[in-house]
PDB file of N, CA, C and O in Angstrom, chain B, residues numbered from 101:
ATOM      1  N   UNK B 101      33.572  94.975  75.218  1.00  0.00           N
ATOM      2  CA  UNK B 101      34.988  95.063  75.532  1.00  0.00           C
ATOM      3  C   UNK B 101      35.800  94.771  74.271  1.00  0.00           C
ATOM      4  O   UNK B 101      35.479  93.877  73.487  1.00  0.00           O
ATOM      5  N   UNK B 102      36.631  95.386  74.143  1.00  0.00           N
ATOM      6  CA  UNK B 102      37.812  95.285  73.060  1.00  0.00           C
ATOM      7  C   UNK B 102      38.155  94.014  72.989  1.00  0.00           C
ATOM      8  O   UNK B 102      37.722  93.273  73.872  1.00  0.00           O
ATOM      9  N   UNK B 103      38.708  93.653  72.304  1.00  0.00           N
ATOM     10  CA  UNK B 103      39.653  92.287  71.787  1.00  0.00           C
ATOM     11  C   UNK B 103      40.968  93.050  71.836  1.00  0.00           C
ATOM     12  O   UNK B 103      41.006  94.280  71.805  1.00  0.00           O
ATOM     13  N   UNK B 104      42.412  92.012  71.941  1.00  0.00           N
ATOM     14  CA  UNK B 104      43.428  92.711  71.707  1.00  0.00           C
ATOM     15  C   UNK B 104      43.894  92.884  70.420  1.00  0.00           C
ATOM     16  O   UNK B 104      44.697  93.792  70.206  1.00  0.00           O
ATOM     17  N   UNK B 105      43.472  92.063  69.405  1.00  0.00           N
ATOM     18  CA  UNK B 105      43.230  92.660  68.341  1.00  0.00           C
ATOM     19  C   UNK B 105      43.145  93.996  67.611  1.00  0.00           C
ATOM     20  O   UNK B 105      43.952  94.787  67.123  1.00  0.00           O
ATOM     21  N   UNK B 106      41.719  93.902  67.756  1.00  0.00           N
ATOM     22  CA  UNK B 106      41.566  95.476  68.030  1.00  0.00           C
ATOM     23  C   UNK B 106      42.359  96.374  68.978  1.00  0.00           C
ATOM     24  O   UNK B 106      42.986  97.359  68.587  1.00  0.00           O
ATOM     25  N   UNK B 107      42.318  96.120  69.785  1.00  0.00           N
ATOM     26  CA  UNK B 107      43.201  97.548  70.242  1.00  0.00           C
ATOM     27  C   UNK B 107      44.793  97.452  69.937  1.00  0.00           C
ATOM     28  O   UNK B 107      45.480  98.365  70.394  1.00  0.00           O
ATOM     29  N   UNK B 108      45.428  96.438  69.213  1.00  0.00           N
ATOM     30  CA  UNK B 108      46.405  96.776  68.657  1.00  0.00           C
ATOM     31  C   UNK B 108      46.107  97.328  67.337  1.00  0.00           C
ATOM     32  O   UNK B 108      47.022  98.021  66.892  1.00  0.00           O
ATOM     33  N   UNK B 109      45.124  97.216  66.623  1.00  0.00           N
ATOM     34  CA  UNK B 109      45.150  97.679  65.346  1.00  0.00           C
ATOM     35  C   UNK B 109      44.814  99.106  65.835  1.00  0.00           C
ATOM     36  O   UNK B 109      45.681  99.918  65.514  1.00  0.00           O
ATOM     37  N   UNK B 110      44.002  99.505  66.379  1.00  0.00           N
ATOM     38  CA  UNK B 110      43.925 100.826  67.118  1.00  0.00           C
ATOM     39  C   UNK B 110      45.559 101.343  67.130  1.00  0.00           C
ATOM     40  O   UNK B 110      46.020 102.040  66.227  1.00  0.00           O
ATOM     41  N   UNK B 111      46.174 100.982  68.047  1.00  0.00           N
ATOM     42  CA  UNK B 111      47.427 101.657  68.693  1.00  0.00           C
ATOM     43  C   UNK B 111      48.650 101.788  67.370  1.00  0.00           C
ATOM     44  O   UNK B 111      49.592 102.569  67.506  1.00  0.00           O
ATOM     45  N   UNK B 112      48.488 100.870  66.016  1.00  0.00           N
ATOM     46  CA  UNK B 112      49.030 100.699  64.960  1.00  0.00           C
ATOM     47  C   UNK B 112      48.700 101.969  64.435  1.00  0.00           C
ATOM     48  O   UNK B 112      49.450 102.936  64.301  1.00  0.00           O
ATOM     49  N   UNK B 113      47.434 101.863  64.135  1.00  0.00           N
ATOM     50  CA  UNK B 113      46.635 103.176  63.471  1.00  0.00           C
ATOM     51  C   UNK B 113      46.805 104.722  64.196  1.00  0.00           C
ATOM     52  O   UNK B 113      46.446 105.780  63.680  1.00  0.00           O
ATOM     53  N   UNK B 114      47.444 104.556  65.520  1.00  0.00           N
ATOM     54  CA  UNK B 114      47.662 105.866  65.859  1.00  0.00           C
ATOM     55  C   UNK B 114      48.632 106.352  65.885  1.00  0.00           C
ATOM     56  O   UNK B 114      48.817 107.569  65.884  1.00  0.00           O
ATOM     57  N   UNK B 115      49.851 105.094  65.929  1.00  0.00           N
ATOM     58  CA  UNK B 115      51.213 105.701  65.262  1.00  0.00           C
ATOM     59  C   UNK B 115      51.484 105.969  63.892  1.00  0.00           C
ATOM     60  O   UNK B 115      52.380 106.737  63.539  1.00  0.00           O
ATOM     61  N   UNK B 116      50.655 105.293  63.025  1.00  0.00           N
ATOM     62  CA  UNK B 116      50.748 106.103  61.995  1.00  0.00           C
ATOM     63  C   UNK B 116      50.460 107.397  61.559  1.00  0.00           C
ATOM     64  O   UNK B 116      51.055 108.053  60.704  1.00  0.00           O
ATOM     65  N   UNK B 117      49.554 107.680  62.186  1.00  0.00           N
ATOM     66  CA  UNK B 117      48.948 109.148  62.477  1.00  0.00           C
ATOM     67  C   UNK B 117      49.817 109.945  62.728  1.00  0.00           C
ATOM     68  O   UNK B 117      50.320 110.741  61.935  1.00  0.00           O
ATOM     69  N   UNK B 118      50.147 109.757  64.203  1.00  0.00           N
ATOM     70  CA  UNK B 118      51.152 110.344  64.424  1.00  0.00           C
ATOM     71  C   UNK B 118      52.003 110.898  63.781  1.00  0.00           C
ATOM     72  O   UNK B 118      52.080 112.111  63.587  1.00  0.00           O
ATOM     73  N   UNK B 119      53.217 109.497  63.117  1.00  0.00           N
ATOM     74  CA  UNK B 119      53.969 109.841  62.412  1.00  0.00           C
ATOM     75  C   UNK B 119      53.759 110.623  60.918  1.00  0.00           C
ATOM     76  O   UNK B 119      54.604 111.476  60.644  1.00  0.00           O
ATOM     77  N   UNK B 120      52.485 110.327  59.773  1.00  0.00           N
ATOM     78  CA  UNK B 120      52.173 110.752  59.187  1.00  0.00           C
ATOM     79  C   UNK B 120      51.668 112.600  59.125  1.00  0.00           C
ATOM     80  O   UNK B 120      51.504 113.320  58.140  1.00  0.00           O
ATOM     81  N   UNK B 121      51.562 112.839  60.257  1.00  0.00           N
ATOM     82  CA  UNK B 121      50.796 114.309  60.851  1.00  0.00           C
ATOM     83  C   UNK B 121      52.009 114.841  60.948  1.00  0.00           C
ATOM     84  O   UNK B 121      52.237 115.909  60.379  1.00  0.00           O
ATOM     85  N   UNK B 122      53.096 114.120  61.762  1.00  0.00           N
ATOM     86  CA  UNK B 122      54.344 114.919  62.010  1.00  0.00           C
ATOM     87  C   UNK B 122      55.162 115.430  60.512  1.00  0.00           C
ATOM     88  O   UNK B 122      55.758 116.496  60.357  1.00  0.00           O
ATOM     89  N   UNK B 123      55.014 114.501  59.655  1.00  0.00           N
ATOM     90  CA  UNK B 123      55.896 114.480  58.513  1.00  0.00           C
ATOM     91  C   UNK B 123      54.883 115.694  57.660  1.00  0.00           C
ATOM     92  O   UNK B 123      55.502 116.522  56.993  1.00  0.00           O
ATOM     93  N   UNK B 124      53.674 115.766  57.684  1.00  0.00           N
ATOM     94  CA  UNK B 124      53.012 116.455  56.841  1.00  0.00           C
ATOM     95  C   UNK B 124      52.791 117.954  57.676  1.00  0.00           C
ATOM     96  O   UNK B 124      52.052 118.683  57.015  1.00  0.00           O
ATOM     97  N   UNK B 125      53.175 118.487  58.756  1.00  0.00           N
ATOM     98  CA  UNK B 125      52.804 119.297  59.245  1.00  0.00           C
ATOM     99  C   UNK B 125      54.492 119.916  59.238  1.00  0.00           C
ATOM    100  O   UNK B 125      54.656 121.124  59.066  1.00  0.00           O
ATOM    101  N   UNK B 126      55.528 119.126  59.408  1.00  0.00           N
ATOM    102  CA  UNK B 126      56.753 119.954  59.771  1.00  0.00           C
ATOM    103  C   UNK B 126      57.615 119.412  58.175  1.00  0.00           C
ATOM    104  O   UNK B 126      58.680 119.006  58.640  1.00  0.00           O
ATOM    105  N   UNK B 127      57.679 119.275  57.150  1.00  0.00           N
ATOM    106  CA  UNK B 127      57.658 118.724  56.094  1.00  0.00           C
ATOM    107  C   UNK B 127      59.624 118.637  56.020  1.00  0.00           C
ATOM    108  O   UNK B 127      60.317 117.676  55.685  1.00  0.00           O
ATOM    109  N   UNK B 128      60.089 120.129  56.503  1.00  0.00           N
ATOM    110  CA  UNK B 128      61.171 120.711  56.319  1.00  0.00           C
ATOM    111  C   UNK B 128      62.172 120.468  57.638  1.00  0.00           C
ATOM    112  O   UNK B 128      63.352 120.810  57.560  1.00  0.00           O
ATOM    113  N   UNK B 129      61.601 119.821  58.930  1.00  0.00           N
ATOM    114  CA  UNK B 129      61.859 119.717  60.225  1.00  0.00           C
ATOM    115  C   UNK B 129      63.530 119.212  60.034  1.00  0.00           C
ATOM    116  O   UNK B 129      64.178 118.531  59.238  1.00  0.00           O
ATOM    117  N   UNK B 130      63.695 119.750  60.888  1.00  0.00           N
ATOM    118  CA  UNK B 130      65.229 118.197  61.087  1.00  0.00           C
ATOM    119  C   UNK B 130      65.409 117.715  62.251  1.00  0.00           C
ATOM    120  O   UNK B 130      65.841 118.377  63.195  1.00  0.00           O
ATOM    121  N   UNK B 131      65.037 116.287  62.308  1.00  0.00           N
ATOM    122  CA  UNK B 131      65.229 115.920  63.242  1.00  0.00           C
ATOM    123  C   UNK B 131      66.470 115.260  64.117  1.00  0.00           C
ATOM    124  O   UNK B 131      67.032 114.438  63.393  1.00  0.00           O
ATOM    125  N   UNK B 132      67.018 115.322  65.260  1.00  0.00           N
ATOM    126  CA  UNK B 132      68.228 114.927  65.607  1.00  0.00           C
ATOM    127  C   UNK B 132      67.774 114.565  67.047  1.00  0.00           C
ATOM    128  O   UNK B 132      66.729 114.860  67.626  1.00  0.00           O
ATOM    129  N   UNK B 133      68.968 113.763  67.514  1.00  0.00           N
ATOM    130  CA  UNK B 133      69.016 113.305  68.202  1.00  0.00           C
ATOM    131  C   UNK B 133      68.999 113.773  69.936  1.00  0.00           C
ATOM    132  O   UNK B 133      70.146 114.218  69.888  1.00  0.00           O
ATOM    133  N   UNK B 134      68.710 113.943  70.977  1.00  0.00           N
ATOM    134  CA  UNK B 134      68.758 114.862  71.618  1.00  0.00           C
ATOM    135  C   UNK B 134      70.536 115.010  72.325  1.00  0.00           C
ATOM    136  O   UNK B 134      70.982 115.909  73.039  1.00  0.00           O
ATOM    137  N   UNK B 135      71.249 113.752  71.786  1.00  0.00           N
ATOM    138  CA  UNK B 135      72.732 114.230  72.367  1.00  0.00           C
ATOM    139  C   UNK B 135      73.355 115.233  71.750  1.00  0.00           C
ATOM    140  O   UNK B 135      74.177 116.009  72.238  1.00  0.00           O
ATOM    141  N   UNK B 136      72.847 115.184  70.416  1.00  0.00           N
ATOM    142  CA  UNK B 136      73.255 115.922  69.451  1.00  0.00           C
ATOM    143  C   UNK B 136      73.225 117.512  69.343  1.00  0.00           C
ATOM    144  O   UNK B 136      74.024 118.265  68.786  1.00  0.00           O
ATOM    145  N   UNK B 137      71.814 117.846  70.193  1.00  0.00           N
ATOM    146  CA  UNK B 137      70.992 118.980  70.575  1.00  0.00           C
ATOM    147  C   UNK B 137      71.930 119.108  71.904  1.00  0.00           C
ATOM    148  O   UNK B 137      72.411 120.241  71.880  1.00  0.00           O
ATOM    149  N   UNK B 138      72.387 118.383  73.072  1.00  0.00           N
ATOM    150  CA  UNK B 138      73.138 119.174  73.915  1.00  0.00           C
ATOM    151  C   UNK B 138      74.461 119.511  73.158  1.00  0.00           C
ATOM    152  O   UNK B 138      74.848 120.674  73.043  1.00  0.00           O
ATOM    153  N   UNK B 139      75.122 118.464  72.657  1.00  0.00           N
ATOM    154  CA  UNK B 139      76.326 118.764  72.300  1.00  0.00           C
ATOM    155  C   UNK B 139      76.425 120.623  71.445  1.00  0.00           C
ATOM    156  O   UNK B 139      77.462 121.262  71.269  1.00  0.00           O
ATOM    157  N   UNK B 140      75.476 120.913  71.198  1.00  0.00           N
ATOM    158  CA  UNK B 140      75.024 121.862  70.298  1.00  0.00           C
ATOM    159  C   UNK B 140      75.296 123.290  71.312  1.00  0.00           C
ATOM    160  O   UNK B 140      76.009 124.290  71.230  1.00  0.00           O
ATOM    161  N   UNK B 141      74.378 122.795  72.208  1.00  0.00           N
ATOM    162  CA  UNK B 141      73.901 123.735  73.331  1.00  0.00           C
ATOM    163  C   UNK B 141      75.035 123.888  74.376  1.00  0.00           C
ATOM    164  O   UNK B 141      75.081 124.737  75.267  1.00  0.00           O
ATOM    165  N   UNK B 142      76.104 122.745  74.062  1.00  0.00           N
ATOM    166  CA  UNK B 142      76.969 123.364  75.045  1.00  0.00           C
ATOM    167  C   UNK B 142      77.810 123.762  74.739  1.00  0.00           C
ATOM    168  O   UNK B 142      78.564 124.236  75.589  1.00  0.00           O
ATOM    169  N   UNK B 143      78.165 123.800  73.343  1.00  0.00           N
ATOM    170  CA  UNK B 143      79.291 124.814  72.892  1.00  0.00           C
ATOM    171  C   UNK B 143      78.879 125.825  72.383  1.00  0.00           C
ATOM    172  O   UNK B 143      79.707 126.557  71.841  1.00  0.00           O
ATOM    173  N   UNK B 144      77.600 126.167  72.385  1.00  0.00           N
ATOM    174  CA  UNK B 144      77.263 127.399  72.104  1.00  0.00           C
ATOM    175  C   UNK B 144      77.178 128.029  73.744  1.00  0.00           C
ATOM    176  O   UNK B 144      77.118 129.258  73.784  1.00  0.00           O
ATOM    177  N   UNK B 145      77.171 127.568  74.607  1.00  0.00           N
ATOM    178  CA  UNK B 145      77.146 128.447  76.054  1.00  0.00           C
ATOM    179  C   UNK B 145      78.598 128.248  76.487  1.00  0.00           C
ATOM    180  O   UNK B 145      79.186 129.105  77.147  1.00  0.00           O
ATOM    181  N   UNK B 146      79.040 127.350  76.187  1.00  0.00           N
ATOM    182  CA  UNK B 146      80.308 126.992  76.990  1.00  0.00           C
ATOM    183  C   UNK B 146      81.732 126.544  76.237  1.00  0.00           C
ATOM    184  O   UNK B 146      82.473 125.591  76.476  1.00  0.00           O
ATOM    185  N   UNK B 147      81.837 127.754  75.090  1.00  0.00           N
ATOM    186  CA  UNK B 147      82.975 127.741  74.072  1.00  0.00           C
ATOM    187  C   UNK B 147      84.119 127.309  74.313  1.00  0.00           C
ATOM    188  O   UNK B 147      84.917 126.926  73.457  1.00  0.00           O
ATOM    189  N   UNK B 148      84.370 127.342  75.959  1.00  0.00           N
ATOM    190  CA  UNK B 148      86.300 127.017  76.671  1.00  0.00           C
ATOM    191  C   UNK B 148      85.711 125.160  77.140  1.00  0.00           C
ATOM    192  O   UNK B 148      86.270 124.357  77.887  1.00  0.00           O
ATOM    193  N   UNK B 149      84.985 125.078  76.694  1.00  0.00           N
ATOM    194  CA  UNK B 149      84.423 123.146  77.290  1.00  0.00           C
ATOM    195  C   UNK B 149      85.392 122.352  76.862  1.00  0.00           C
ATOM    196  O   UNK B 149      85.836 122.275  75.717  1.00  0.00           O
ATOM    197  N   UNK B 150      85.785 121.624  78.027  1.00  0.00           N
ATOM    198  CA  UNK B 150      86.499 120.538  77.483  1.00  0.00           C
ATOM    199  C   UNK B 150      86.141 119.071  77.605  1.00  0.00           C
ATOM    200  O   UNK B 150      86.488 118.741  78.738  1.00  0.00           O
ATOM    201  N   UNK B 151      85.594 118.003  76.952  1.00  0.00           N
ATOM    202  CA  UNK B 151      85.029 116.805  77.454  1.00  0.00           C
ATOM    203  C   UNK B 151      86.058 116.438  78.521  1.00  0.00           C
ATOM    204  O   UNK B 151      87.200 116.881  78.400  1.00  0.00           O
ATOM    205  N   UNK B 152      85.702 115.571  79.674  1.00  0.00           N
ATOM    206  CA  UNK B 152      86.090 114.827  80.418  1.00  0.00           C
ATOM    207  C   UNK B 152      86.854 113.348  79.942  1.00  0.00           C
ATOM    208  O   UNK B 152      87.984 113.014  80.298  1.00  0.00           O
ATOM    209  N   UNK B 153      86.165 112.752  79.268  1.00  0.00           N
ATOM    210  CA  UNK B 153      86.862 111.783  78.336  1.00  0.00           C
ATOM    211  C   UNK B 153      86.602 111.747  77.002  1.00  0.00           C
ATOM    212  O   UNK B 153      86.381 112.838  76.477  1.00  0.00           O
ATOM    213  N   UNK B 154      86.576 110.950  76.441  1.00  0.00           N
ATOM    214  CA  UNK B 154      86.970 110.154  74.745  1.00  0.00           C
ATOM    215  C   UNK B 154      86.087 109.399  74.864  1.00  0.00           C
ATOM    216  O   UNK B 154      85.441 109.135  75.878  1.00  0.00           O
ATOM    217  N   UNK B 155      85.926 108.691  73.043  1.00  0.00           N
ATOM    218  CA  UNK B 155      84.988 107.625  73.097  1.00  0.00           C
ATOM    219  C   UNK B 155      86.489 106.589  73.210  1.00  0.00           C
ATOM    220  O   UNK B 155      87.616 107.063  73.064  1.00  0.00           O
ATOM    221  N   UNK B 156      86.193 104.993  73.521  1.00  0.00           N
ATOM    222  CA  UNK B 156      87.045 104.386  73.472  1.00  0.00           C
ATOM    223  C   UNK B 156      87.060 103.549  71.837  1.00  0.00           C
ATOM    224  O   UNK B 156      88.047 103.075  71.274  1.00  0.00           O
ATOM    225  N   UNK B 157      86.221 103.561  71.549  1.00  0.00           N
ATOM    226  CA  UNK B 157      86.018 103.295  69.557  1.00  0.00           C
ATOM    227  C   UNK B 157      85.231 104.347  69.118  1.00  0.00           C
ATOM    228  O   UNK B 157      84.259 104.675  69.798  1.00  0.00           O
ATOM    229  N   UNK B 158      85.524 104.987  67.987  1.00  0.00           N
ATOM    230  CA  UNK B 158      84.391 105.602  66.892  1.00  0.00           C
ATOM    231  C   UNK B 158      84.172 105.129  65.471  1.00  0.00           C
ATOM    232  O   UNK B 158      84.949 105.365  64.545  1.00  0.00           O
ATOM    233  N   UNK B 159      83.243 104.560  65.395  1.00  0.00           N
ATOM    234  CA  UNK B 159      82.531 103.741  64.636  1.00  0.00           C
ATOM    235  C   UNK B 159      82.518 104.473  63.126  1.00  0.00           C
ATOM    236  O   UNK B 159      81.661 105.302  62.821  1.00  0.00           O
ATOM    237  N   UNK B 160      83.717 103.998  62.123  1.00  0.00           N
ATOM    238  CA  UNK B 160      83.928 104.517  60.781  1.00  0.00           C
ATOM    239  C   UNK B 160      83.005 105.150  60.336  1.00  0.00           C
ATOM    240  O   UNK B 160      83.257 106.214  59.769  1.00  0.00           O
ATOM    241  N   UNK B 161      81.741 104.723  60.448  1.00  0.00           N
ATOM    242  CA  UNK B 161      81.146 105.784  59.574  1.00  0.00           C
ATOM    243  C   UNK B 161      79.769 106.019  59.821  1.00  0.00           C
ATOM    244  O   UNK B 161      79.547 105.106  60.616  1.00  0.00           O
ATOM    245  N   UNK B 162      78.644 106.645  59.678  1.00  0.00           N
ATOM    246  CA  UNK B 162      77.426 106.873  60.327  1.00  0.00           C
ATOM    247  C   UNK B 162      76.798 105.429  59.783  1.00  0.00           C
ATOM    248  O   UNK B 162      76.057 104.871  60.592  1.00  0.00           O
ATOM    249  N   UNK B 163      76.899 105.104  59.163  1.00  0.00           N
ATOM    250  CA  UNK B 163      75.669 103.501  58.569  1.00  0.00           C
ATOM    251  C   UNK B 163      76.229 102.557  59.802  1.00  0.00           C
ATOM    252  O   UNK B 163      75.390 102.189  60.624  1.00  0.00           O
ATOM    253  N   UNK B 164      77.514 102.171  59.964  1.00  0.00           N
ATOM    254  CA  UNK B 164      78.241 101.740  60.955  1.00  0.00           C
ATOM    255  C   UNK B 164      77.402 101.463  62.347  1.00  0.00           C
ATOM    256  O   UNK B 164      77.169 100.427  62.970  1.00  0.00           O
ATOM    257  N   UNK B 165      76.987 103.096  62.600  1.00  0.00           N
ATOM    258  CA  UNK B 165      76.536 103.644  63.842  1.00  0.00           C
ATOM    259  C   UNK B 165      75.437 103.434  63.910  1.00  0.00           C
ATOM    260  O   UNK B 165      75.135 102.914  64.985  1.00  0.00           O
ATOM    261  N   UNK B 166      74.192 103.680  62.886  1.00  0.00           N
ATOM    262  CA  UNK B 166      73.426 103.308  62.435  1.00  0.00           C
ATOM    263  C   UNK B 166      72.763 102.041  62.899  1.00  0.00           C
ATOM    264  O   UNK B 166      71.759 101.871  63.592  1.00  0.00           O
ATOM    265  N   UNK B 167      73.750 101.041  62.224  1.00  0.00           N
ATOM    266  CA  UNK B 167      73.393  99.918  62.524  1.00  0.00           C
ATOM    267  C   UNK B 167      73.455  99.430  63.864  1.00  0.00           C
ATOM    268  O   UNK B 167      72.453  98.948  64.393  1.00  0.00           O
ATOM    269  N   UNK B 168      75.176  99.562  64.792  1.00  0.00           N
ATOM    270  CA  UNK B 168      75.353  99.467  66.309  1.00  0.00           C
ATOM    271  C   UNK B 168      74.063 100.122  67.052  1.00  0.00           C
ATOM    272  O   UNK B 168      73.619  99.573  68.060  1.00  0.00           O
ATOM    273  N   UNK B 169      73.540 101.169  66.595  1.00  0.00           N
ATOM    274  CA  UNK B 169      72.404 101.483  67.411  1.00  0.00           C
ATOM    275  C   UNK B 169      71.151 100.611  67.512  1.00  0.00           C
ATOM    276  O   UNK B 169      70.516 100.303  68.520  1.00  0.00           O
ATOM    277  N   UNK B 170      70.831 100.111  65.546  1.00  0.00           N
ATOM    278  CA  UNK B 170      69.429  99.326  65.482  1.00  0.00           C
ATOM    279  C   UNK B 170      69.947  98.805  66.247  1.00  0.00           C
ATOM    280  O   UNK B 170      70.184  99.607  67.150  1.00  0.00           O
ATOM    281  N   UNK B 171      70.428  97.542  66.543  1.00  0.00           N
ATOM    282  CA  UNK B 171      71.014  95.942  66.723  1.00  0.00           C
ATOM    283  C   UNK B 171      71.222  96.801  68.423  1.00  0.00           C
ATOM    284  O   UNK B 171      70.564  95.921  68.979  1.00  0.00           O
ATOM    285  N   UNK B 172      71.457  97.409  69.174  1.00  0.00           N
ATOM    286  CA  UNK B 172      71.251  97.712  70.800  1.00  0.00           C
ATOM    287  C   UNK B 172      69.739  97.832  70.866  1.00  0.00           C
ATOM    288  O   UNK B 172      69.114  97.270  71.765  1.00  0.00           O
ATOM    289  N   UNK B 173      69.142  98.555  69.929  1.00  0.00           N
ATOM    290  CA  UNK B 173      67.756  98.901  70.251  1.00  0.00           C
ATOM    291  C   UNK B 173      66.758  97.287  69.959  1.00  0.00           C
ATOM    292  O   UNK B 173      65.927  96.869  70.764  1.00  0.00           O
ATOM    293  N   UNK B 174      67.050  96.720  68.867  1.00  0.00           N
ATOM    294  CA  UNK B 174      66.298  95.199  69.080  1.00  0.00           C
ATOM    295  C   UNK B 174      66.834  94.341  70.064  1.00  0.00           C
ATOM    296  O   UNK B 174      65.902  93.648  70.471  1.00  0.00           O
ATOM    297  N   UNK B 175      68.094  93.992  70.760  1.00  0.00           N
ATOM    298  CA  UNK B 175      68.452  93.181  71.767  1.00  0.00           C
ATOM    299  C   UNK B 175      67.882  93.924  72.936  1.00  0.00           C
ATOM    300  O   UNK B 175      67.415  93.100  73.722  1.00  0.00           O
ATOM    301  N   UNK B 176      67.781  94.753  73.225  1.00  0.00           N
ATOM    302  CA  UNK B 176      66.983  95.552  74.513  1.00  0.00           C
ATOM    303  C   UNK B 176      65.303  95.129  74.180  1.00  0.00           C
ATOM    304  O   UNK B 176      64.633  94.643  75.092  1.00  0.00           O
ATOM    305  N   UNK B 177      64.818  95.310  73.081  1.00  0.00           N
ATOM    306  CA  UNK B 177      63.395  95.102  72.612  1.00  0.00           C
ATOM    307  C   UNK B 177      63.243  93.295  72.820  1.00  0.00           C
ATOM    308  O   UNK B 177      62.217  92.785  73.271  1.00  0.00           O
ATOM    309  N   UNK B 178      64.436  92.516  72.407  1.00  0.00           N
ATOM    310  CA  UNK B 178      63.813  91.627  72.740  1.00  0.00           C
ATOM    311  C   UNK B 178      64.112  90.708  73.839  1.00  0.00           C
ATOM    312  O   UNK B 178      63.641  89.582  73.997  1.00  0.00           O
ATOM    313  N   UNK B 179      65.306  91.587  74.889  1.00  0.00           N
ATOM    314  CA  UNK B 179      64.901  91.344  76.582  1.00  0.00           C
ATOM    315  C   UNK B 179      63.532  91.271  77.142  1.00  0.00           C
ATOM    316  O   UNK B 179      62.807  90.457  77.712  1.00  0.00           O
ATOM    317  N   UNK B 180      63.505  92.775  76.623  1.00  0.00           N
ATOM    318  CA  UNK B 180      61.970  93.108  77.703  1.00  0.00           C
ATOM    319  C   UNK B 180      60.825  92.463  76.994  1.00  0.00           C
ATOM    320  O   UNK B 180      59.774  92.379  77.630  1.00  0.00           O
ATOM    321  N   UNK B 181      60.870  91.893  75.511  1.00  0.00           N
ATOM    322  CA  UNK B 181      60.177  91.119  75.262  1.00  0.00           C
ATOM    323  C   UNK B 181      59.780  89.632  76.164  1.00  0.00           C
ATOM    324  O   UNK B 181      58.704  89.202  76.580  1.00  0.00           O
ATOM    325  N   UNK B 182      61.096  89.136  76.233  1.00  0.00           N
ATOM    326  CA  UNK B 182      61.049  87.685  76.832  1.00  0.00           C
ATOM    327  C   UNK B 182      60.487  87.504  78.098  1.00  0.00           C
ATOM    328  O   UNK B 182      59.723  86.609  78.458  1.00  0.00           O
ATOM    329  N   UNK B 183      61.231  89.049  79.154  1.00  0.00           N
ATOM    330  CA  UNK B 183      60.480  88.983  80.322  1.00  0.00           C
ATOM    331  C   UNK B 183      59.136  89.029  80.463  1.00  0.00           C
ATOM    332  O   UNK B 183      58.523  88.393  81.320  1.00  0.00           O
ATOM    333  N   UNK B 184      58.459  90.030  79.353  1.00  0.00           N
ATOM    334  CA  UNK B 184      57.540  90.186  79.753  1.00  0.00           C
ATOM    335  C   UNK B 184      56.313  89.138  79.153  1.00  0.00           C
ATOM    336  O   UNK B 184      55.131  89.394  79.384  1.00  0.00           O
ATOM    337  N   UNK B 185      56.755  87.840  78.299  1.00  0.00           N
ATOM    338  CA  UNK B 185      56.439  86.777  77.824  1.00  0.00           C
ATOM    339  C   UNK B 185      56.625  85.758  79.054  1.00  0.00           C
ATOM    340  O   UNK B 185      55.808  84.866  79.280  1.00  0.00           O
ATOM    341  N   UNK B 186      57.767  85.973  79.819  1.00  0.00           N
ATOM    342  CA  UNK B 186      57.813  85.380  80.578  1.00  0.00           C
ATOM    343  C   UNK B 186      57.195  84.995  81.933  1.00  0.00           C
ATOM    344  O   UNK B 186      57.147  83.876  82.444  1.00  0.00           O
ATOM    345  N   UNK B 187      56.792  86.014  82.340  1.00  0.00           N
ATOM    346  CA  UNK B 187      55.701  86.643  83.128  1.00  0.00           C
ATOM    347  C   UNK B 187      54.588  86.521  83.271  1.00  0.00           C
ATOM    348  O   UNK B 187      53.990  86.485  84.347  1.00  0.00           O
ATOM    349  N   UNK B 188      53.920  86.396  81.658  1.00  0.00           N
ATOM    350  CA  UNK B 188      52.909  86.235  81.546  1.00  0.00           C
ATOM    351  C   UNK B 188      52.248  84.618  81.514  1.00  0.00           C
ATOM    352  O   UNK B 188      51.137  84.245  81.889  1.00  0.00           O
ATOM    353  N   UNK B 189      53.577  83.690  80.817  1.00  0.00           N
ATOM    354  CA  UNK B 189      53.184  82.507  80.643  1.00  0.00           C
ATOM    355  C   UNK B 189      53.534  81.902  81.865  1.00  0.00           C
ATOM    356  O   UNK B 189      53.531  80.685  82.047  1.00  0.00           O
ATOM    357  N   UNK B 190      53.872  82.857  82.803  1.00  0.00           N
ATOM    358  CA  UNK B 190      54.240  82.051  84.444  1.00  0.00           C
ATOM    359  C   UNK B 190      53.011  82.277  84.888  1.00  0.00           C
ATOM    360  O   UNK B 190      52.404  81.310  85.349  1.00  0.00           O
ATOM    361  N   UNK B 191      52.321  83.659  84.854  1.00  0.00           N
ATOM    362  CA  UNK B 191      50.650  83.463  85.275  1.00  0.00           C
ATOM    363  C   UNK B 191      49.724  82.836  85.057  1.00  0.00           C
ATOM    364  O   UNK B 191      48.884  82.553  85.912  1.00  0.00           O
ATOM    365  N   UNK B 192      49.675  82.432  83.671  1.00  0.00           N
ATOM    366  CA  UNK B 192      48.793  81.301  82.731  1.00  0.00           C
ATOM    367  C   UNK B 192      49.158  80.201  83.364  1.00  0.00           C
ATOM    368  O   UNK B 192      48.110  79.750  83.824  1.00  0.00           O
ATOM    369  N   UNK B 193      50.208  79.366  83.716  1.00  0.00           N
ATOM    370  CA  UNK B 193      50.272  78.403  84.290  1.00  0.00           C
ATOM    371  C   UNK B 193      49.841  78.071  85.703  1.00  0.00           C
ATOM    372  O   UNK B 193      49.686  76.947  86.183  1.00  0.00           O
ATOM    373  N   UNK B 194      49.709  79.004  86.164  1.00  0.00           N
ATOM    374  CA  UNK B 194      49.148  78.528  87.880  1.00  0.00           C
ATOM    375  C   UNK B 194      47.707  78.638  87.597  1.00  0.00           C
ATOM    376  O   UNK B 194      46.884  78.403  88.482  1.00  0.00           O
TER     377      UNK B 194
END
């Protein structure tokens, strides 16, 4: 049986892959975001579109945004971190 060890170094080693295969196979790709890809798609089908609302801030400048995104994406990462720390060290104890 595995150690978790190992199978994190496993699961390490396969995102690199991953990512390494992707970068070496599509070299020229561009990647975007998928809001970005509708926003795309709907004014190319739907030229008379009008949004429904506004943003209520737009964030000066893409690094700005950038960052507001990391900093949502680690406070969400380290919710579901805690719960699921939490959870676990509630099972260990009984």
């Amino acid at each position: 049986m595995m150690t978790n060890k190992t199978s994190n170094l496993l699961l390490l080693g396969a995102i690199i892959l991953i990512v390494v295969l992707t970068l070496y196979f599509f070299p020229n790709a561009e990647f975007m975001g998928a809001d970005g890809l509708a926003e795309d798609y709907i004014t190319e089908s739907q030229p008379d579109y009008e949004p429904w609302f506004s943003n209520i801030w737009e964030p000066p400048s893409g690094e700005i945004e950038s960052l507001l995104f990391s900093l949502q994406a680690a406070i969400g990462t380290g919710i579901v971190a805690y719960v699921i720390g939490y959870y676990k060290g509630k099972k260990k104890a009984v």
